[in-house]
VOPA-745054 format. One record per residue: x negated, y, z negated of N, C-alpha, C in turn; residue number from 1. Coordinates in Angstrom, 2 decimals, always signed. Last residue first. Layout:
N
+---------+---------+---------+---------+----------+---------+---------+---------+---------+-----+
:  n.east : n.north :    n.up : ca.east : ca.north :   ca.up :  c.east : c.north :    c.up :   n :
+---------+---------+---------+---------+----------+---------+---------+---------+---------+-----+
:       X :       Y :       Z :       X :        Y :       Z :       X :       Y :       Z : NUM :
...
+---------+---------+---------+---------+----------+---------+---------+---------+---------+-----+
// end
This chain:
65
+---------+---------+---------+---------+----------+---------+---------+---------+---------+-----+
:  n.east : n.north :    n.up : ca.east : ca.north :   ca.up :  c.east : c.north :    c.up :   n :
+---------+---------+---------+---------+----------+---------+---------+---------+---------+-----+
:  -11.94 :   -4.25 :   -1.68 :  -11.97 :    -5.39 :   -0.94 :  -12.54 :   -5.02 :   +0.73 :  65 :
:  -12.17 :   -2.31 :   -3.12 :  -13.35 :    -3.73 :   -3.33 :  -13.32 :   -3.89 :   -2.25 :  64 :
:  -10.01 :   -0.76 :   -3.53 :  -11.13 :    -0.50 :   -2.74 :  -11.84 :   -1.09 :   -2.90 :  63 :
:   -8.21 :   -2.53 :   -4.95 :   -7.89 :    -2.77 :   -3.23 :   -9.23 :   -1.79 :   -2.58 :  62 :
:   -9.42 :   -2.23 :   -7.33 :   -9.42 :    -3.35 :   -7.05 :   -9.21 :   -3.53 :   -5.41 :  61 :
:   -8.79 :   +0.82 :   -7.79 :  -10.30 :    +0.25 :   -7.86 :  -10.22 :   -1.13 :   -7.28 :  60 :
:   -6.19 :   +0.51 :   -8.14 :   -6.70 :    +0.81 :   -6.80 :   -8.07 :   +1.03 :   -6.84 :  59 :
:   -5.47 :   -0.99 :  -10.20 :   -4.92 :    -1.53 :   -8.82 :   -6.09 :   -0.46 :   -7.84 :  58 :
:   -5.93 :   -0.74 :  -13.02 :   -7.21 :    -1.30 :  -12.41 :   -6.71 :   -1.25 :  -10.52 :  57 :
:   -2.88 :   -0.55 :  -13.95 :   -4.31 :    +0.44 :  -13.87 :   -5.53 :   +0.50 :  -12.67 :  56 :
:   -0.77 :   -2.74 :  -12.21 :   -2.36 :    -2.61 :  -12.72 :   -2.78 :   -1.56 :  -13.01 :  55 :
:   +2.34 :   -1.47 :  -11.95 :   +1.39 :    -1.66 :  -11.48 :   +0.14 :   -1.94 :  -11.81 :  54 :
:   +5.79 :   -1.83 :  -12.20 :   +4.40 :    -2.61 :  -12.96 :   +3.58 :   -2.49 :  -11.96 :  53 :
:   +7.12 :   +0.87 :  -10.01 :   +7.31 :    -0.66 :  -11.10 :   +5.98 :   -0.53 :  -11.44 :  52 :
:   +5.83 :   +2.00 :   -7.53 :   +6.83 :    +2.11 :   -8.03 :   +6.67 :   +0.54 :   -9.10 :  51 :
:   +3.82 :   +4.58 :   -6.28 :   +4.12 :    +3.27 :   -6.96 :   +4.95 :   +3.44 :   -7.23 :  50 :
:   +2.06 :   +6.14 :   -3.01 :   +3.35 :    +5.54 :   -3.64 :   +3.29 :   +4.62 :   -4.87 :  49 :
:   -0.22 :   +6.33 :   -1.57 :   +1.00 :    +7.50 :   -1.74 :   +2.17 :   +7.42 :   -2.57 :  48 :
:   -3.05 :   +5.38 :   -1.54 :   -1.40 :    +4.94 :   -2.39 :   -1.00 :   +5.94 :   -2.74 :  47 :
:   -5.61 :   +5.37 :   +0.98 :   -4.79 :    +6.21 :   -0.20 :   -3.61 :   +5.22 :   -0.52 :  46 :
:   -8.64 :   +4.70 :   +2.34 :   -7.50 :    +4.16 :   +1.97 :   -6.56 :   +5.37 :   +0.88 :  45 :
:  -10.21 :   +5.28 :   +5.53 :  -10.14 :    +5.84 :   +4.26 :   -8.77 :   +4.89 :   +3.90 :  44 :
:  -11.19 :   +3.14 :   +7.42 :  -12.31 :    +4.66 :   +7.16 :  -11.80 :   +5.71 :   +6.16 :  43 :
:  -11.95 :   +0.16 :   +7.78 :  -11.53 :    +1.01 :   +7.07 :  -12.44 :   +1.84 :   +6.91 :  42 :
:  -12.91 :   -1.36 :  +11.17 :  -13.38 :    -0.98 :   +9.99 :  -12.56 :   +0.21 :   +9.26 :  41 :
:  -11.68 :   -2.59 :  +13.58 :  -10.95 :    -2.75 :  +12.92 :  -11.61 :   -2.30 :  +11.14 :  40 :
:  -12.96 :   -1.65 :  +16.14 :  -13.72 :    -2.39 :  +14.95 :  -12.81 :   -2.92 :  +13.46 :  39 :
:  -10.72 :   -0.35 :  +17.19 :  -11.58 :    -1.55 :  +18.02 :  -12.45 :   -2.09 :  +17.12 :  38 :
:   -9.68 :   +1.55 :  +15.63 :   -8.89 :    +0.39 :  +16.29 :   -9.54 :   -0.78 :  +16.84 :  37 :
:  -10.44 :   +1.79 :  +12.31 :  -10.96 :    +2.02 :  +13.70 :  -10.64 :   +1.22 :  +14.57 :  36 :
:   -8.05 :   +3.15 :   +9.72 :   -9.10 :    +2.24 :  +10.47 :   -9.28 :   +2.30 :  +11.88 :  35 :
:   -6.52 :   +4.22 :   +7.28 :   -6.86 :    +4.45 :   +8.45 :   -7.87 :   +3.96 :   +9.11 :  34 :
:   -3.60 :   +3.40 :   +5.39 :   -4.61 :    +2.84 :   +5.53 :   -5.27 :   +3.27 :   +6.95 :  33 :
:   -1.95 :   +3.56 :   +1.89 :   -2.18 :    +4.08 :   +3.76 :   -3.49 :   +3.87 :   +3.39 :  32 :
:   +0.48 :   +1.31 :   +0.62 :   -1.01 :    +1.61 :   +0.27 :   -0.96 :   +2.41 :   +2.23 :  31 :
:   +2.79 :   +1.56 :   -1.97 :   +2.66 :    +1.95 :   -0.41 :   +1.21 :   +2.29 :   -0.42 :  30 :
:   +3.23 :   -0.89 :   -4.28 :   +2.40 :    +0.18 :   -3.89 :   +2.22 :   +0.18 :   -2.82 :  29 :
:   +5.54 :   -2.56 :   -6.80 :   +5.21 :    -2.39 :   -5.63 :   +4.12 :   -1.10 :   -4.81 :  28 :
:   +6.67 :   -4.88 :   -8.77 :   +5.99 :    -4.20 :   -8.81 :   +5.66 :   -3.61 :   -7.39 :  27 :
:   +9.01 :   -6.21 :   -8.95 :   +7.93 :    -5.97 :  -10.01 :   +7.36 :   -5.09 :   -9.98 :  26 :
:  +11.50 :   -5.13 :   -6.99 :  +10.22 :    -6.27 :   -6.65 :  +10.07 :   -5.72 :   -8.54 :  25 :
:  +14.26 :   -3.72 :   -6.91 :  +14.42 :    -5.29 :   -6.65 :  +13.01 :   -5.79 :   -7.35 :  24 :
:  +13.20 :   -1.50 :   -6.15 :  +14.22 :    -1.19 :   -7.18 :  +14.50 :   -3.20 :   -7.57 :  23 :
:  +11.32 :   -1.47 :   -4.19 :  +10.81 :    -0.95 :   -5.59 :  +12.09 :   -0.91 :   -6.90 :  22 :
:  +11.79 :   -1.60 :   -2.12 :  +11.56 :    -2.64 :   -2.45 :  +11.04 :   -2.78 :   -4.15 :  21 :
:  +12.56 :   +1.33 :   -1.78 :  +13.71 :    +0.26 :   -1.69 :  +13.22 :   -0.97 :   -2.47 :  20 :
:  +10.51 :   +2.64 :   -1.55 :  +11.10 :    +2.81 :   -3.08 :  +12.23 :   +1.94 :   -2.91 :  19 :
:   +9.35 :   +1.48 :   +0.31 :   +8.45 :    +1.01 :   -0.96 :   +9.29 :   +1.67 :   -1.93 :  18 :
:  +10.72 :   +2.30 :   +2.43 :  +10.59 :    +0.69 :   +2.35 :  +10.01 :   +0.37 :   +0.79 :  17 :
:   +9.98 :   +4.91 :   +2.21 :  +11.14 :    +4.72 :   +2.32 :  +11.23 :   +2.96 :   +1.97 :  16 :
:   +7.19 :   +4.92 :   +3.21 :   +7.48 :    +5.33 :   +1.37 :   +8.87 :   +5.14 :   +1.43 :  15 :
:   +6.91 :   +3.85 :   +5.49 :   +6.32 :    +3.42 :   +4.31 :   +7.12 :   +3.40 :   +2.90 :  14 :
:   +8.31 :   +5.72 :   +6.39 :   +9.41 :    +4.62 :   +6.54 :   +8.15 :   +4.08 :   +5.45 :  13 :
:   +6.55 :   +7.86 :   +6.55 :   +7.62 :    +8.08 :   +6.06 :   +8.06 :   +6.95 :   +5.71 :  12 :
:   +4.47 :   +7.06 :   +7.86 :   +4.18 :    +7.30 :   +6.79 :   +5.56 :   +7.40 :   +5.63 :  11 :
:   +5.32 :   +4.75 :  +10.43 :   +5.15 :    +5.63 :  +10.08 :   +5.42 :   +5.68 :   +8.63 :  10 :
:   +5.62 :   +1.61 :  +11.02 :   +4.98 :    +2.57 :  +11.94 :   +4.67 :   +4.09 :  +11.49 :   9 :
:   +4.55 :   -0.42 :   +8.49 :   +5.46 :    +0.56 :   +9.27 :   +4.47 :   +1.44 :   +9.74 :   8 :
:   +3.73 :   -3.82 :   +7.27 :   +3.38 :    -2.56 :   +8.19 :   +4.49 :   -2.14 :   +8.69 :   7 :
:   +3.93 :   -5.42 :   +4.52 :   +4.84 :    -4.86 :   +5.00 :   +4.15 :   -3.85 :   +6.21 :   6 :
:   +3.29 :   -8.13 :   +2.22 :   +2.52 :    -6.84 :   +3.32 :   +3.59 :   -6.55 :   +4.40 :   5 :
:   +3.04 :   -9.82 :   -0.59 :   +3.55 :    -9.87 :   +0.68 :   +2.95 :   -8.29 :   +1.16 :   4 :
:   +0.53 :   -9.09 :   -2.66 :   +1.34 :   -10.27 :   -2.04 :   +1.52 :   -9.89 :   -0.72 :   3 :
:   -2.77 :   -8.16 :   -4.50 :   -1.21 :    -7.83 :   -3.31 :   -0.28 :   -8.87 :   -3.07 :   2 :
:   -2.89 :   -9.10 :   -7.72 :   -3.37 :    -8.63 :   -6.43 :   -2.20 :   -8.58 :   -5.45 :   1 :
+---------+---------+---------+---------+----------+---------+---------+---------+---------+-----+
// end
């Protein structure tokens, strides 16, 4: 499951941070995430990005949660 958590301000520096951390980590996935600022409810998730060992199962598992 996830570990550490990284927020960037933009979509770009996401995927820029996730192929950096992607040459060092195990495993790593730029997950986007759009939610409702005052309810803080998720209103869509995507992974624009993997890089390394990822689960199959990974993004059935982060839409559980």
């Amino acid at each position: 499951m996830p570990g550490q958590r990284l927020p960037a301000k933009t979509k770009h520096h996401a995927l820029n941070e996730g192929q950096r951390l992607g040459r060092t980590a195990e495993g790593v996935a730029v997950i986007h995430v759009t939610a409702d600022d005052e309810t803080g409810k998720v209103s869509s998730l995507d992974v624009p990005a993997r890089h390394g060992a990822i689960p199959e199962e990974f993004e059935e598992q982060i839409r559980a949660l």
